[in-house]
Rosetta silent file (secondary structure, phi, psi, omega in degrees, C-alpha in Angstrom):
SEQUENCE: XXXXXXXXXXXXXXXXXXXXXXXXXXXXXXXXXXXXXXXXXXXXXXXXXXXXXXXXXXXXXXXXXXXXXXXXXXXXXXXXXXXXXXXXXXXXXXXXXXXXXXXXXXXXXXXXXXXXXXXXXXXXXXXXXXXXXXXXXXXXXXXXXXXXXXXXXXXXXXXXXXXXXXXXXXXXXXXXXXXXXXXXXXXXXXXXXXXXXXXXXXXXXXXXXXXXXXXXXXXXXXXXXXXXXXXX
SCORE:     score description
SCORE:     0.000 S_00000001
   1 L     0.000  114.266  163.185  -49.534 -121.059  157.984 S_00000001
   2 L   -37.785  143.796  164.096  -49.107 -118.893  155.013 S_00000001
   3 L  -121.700  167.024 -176.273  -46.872 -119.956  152.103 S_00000001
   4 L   -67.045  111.973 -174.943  -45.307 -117.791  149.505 S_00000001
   5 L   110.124  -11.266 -177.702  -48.099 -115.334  147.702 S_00000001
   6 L  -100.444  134.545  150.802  -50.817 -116.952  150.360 S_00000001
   7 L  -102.360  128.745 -157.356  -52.806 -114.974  152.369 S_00000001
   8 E   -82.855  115.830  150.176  -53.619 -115.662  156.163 S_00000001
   9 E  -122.042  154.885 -172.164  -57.191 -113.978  157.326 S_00000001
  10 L   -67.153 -156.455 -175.162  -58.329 -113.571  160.562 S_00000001
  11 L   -96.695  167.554 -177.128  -62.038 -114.331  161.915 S_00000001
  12 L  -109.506  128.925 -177.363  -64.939 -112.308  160.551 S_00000001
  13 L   -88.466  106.692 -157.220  -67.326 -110.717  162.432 S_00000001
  14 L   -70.151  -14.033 -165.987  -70.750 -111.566  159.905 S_00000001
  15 L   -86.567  -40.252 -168.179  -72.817 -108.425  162.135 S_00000001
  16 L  -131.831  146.029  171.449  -70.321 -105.932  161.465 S_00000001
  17 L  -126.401  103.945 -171.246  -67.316 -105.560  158.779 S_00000001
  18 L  -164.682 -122.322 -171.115  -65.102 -103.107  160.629 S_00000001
  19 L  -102.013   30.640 -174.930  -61.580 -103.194  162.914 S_00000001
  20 L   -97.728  -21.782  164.013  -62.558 -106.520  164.778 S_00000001
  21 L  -118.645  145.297 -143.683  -61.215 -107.860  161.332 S_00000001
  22 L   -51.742  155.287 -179.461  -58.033 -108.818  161.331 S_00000001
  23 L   -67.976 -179.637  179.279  -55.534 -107.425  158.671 S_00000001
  24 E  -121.613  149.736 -165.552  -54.320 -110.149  156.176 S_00000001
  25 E  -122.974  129.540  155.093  -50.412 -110.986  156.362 S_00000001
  26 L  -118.078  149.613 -138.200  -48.537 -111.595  153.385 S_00000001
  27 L  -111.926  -27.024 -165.341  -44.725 -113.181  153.334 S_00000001
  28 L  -148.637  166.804 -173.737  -43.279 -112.348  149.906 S_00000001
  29 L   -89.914  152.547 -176.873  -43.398 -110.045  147.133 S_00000001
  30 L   -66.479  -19.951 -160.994  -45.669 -110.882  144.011 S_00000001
  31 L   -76.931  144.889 -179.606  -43.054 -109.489  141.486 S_00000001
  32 L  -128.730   97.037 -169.985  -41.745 -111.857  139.163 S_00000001
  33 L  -158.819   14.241  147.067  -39.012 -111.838  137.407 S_00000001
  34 L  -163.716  146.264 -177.441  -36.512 -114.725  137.351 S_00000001
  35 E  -111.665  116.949 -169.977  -36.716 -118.222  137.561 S_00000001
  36 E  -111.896  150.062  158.712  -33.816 -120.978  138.444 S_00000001
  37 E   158.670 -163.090  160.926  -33.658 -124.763  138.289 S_00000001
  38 L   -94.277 -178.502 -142.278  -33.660 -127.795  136.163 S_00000001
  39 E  -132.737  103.280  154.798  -35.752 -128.879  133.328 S_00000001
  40 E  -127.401  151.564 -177.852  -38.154 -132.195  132.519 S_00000001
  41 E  -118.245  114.929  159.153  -39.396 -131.987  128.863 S_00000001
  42 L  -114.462  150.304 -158.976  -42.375 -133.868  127.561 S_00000001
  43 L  -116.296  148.572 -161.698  -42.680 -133.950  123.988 S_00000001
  44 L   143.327  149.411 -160.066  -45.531 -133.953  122.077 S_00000001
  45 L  -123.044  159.294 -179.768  -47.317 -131.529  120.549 S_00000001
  46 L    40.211   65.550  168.353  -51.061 -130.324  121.237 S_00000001
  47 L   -92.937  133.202 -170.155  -51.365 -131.544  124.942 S_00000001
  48 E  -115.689  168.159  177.879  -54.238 -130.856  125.954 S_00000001
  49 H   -69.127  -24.672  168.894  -55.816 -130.185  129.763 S_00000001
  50 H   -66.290  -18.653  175.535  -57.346 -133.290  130.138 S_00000001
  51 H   -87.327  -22.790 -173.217  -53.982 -135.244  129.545 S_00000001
  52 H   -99.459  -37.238  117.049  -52.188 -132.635  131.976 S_00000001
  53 L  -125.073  139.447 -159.612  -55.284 -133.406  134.469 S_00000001
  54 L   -53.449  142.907  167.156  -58.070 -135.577  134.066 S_00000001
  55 H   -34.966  -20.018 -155.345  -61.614 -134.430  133.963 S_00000001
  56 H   -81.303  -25.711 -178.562  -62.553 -137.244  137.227 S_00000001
  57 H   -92.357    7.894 -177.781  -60.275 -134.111  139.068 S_00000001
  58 L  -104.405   -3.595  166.764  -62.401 -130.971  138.549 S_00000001
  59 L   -75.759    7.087  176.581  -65.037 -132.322  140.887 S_00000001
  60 L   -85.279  151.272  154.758  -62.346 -131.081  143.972 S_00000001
  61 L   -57.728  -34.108  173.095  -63.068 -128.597  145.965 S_00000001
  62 L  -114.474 -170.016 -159.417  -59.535 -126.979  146.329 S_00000001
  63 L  -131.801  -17.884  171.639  -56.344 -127.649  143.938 S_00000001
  64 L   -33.295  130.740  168.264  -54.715 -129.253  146.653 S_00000001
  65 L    85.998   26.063 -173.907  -53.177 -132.136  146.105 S_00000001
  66 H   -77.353  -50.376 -151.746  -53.671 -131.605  141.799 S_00000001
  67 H   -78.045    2.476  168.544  -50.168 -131.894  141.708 S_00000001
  68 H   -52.488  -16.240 -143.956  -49.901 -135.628  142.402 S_00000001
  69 H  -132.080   12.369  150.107  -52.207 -136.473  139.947 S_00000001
  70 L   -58.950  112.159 -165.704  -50.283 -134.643  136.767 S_00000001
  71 L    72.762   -5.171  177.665  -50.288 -136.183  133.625 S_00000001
  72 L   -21.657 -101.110 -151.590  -51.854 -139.257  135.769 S_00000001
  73 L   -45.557  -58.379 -162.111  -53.314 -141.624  132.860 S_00000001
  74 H   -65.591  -12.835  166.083  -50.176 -140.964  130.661 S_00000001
  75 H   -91.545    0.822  160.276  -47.796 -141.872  133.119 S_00000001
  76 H   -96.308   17.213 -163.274  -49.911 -144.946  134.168 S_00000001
  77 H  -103.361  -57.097  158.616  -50.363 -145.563  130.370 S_00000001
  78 H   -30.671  -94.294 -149.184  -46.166 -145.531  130.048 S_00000001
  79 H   -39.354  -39.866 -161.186  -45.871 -147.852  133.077 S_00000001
  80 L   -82.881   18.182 -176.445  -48.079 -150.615  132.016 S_00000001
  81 L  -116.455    1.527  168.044  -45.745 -150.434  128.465 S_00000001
  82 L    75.210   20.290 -164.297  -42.694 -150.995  130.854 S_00000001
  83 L  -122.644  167.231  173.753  -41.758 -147.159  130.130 S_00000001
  84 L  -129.989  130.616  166.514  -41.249 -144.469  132.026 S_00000001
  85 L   -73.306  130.102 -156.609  -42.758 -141.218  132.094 S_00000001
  86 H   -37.286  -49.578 -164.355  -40.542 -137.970  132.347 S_00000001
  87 H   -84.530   11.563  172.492  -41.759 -137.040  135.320 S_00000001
  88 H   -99.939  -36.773  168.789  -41.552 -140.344  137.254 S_00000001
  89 L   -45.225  142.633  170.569  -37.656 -140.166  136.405 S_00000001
  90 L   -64.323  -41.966 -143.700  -35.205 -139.727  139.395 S_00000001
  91 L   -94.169  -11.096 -146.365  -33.075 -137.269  137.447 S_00000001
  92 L  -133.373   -7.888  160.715  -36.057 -134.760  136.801 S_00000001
  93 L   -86.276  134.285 -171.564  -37.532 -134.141  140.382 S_00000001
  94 L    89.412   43.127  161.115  -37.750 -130.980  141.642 S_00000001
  95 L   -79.224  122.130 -175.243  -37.389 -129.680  137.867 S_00000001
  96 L   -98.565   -7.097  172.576  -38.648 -126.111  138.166 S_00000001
  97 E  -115.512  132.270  167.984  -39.100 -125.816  134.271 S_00000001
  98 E  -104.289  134.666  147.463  -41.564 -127.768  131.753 S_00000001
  99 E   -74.942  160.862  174.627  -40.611 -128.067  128.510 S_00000001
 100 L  -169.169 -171.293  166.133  -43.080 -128.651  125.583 S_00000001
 101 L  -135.220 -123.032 -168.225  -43.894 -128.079  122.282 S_00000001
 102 E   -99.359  163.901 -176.898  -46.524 -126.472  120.215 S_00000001
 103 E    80.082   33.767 -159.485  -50.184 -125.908  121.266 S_00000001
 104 E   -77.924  175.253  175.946  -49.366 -126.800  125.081 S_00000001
 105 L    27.840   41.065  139.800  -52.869 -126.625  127.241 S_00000001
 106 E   -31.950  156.354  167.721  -55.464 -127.145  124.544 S_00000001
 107 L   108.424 -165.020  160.595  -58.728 -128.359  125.072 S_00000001
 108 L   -50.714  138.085  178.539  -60.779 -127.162  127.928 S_00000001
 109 L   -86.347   41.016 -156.918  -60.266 -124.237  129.882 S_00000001
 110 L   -61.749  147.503  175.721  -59.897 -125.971  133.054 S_00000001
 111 L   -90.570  -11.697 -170.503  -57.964 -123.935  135.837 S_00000001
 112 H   -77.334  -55.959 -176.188  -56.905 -127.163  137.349 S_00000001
 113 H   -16.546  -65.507 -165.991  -54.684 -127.684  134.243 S_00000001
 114 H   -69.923  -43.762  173.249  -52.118 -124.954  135.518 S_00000001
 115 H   -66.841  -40.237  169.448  -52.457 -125.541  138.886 S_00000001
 116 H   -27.083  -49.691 -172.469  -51.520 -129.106  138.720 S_00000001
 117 H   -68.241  -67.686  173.032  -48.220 -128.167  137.123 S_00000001
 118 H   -26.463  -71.678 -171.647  -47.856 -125.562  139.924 S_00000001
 119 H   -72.916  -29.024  145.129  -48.456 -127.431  142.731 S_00000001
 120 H   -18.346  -55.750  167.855  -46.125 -130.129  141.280 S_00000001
 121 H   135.027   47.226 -172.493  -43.189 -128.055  141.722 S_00000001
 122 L  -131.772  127.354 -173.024  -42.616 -126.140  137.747 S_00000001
 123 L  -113.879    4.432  166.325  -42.494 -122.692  138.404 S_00000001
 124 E  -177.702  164.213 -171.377  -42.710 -121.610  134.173 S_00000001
 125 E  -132.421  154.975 -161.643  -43.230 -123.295  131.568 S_00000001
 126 L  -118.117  114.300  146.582  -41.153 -123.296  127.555 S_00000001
 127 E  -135.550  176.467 -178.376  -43.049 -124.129  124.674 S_00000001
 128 L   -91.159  -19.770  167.006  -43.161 -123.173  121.262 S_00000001
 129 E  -154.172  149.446  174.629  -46.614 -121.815  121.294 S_00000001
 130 E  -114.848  154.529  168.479  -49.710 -122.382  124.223 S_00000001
 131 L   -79.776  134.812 -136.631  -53.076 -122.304  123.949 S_00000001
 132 H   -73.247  -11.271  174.644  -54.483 -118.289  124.949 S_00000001
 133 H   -84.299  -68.116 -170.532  -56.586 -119.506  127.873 S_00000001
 134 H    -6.292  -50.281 -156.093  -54.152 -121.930  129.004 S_00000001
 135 H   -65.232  -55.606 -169.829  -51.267 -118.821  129.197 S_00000001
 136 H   -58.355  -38.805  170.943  -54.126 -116.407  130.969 S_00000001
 137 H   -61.145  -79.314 -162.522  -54.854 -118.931  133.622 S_00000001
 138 H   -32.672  -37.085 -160.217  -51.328 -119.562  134.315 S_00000001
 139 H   -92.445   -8.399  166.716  -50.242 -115.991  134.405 S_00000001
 140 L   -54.551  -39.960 -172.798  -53.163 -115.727  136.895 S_00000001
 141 L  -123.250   31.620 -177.480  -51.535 -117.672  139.367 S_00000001
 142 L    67.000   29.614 -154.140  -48.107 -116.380  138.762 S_00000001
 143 L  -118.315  114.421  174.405  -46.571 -119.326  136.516 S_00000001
 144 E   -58.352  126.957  162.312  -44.667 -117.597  133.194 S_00000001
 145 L   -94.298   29.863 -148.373  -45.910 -119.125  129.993 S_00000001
 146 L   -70.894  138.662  167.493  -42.581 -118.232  127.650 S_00000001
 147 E  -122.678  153.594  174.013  -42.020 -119.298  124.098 S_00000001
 148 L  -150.463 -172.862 -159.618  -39.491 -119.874  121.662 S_00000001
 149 L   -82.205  111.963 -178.017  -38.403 -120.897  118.363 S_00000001
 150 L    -0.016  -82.447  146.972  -38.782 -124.416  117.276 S_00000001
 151 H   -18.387  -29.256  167.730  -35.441 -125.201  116.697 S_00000001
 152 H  -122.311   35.662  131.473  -34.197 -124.110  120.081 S_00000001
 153 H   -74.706  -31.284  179.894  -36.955 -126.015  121.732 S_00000001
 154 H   -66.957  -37.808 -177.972  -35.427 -129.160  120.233 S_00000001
 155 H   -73.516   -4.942  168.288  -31.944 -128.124  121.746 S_00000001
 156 H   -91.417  -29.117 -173.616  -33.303 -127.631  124.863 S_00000001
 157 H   -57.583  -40.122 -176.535  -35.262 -130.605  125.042 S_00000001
 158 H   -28.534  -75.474  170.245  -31.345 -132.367  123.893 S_00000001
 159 H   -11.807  -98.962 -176.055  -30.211 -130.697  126.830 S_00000001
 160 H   -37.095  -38.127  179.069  -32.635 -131.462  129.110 S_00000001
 161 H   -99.127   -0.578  171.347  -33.009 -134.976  128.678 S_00000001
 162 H   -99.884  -13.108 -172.701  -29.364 -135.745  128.178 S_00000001
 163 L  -140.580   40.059 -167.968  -27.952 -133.709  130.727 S_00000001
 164 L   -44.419  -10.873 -173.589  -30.963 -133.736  133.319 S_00000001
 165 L   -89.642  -17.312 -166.716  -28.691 -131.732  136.111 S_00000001
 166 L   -34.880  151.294  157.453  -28.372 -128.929  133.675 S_00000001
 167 L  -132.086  136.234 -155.808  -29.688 -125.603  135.178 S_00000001
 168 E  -108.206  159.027 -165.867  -31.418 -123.254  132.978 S_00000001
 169 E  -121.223  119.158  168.659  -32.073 -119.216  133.773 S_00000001
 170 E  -113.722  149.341  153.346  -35.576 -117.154  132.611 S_00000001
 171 E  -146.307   97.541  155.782  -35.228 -113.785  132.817 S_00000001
 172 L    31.813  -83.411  168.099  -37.987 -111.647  132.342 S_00000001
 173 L   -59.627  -78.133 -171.758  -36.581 -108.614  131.974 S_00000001
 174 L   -30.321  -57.787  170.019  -34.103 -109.393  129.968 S_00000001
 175 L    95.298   52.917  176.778  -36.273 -111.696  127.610 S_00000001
 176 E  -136.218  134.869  167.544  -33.878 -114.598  127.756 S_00000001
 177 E  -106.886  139.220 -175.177  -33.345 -118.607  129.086 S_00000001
 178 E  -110.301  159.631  165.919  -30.262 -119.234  129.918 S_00000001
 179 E  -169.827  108.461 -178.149  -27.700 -122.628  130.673 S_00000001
 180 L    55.636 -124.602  175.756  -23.918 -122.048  130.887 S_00000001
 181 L   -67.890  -29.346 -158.264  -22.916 -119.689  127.822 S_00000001
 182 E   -80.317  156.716  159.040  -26.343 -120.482  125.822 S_00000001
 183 E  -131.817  134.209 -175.982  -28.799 -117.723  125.671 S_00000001
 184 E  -117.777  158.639  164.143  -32.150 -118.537  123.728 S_00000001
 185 E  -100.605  133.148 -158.791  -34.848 -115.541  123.373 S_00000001
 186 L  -130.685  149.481 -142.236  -38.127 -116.092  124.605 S_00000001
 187 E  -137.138  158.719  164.053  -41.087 -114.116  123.469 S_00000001
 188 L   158.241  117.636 -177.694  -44.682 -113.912  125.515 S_00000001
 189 L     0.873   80.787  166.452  -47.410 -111.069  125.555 S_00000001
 190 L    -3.011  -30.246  168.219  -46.198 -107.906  126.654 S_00000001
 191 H   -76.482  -36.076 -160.776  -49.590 -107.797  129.111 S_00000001
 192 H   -84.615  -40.502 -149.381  -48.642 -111.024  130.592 S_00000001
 193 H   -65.110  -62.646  160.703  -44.892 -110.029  131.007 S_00000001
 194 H   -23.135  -70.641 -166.265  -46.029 -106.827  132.677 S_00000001
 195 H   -50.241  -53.818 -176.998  -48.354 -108.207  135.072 S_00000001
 196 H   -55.303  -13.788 -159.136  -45.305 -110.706  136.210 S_00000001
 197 H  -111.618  -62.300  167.296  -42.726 -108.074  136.874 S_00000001
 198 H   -33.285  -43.311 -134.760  -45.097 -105.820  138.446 S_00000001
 199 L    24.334   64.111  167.410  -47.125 -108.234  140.278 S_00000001
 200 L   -62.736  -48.230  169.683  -50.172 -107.251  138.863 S_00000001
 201 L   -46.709  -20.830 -143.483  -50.991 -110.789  138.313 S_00000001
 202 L  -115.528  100.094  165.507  -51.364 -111.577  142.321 S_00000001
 203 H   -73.250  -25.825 -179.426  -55.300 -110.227  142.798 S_00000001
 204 H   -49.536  -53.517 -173.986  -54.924 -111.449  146.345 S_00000001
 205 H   -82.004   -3.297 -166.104  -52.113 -109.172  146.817 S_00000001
 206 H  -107.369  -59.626 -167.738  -53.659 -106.058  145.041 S_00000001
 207 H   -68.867  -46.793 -173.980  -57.034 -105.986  147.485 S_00000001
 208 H   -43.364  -80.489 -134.012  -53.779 -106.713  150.398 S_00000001
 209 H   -62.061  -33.180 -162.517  -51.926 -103.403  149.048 S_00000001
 210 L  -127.782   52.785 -177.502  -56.028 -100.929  149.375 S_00000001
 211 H   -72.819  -34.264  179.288  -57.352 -103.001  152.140 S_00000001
 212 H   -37.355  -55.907  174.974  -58.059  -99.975  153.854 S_00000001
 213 H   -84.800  -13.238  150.139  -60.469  -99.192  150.808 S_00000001
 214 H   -62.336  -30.245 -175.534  -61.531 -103.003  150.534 S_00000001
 215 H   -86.512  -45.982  175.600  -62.992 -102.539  154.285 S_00000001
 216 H   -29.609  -62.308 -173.921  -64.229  -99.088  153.205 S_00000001
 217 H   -74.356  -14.980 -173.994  -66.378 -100.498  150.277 S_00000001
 218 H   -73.968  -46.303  154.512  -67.227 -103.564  152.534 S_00000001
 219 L   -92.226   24.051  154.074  -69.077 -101.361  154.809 S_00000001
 220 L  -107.917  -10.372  174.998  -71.602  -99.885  152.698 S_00000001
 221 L   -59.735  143.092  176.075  -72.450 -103.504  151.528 S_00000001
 222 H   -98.039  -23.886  149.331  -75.547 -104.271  153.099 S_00000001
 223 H  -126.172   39.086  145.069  -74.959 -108.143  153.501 S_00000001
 224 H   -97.774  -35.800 -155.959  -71.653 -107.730  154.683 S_00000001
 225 H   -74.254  -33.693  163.841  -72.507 -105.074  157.179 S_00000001
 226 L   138.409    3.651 -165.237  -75.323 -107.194  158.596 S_00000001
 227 L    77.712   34.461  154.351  -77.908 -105.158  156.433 S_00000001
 228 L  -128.833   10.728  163.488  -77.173 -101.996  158.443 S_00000001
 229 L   -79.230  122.572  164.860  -75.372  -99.806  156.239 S_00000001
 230 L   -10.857  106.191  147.818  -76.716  -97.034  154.461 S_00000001
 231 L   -50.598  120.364 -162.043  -77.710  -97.854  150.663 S_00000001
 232 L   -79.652    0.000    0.000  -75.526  -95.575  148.347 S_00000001
């Protein structure tokens, strides 16, 4: 079953690439361009991808299941210290926003890094500055990288951890996060911004949109076609 942004394909015929395969079905649109929820903030500055997931996890085959295992060591590093890590809190699940601070997703350019937070349930992320692979993976897989000014990350973070029900607004367009009356301004690469609004970012959905000319070019390949198509 398809989920939102996944695409369902049919069987393949390996002899032939032609109308025995099946169109691809997609459920929702790619365009991106506001985001609702709550908020968990972890604080710290130059988090890197191995603390958001460990290397022991890039040996999976799929990202499934990544998001269980977000932030693993520091939230079993918190527990055995009798603490609790934000994202173990009751008040903070099903928080569709991460907070941070500066330098988020340092390190290695592991792709599991973003998806973990994704498949967690955080649908963008706040910080005051990310590291440039980090943002480009993210914005890969549809998940907003947005930044803002020091000074109103610490008031959000206030927010957020004092008032965990709070619900915060990004918009896009606009260039703003929102909560009740506040509006903060949030800045992040005019290329990235694009792609999200458009949904430029979704490659899945861009071969979906010219499949007609994805089967086209598919059948002059000579090991899709079975090795009976013409060489161009």
């Amino acid at each position: 079953m398809s989920g939102p942004g996944q695409v369902r394909w049919g069987p393949v015929d390996r002899g032939q690439f032609d109308s025995r395969v099946q169109m691809p079905t997609t459920s929702t649109s790619s365009k991106i361009s506001r985001v609702q929820g709550r908020a968990v903030a972890v604080r710290a500055n130059d988090i890197d991808t191995d603390r958001i997931i460990p290397a022991r996890y890039l040996k999976t085959i799929t990202f499934d299941g990544l998001g269980d295992h977000l932030f693993e060591d520091d939230r079993a590093e918190l527990t055995r210290r009798g603490e609790t890590h934000p994202l173990d809190r009751a008040a903070h699940k099903g928080a569709h926003f991460l907070f941070a601070e500066s330098n988020f997703g340092c390190g290695s350019s592991r792709e599991h890094a973003p998806q973990a937070i994704l498949r967690w349930g955080i649908k963008a992320i706040v910080a005051i500055s990310f590291a440039e692979i980090f943002a480009g993976n993210s914005v890969m897989i549809g998940l907003p990288c947005v930044s803002v000014a020091p000074d109103e990350m610490a008031t959000l973070m206030t927010i957020c951890e004092s008032e965990p029900a709070t619900e915060f607004e990004l918009d896009l367009e606009a260039k703003t996060l929102t909560t009740g009356s506040r509006a903060f301004e949030i800045t992040m690469p005019d290329s990235a911004r694009s792609s999200l609004l458009s949904g430029n970012w979704d490659a899945t959905a861009l071969l979906v949109a010219d499949y007609e000319q994805v089967q086209q070019t598919a059948a002059r390949l000579p090991y899709v076609s079975g090795w009976t198509a013409p060489v161009a």
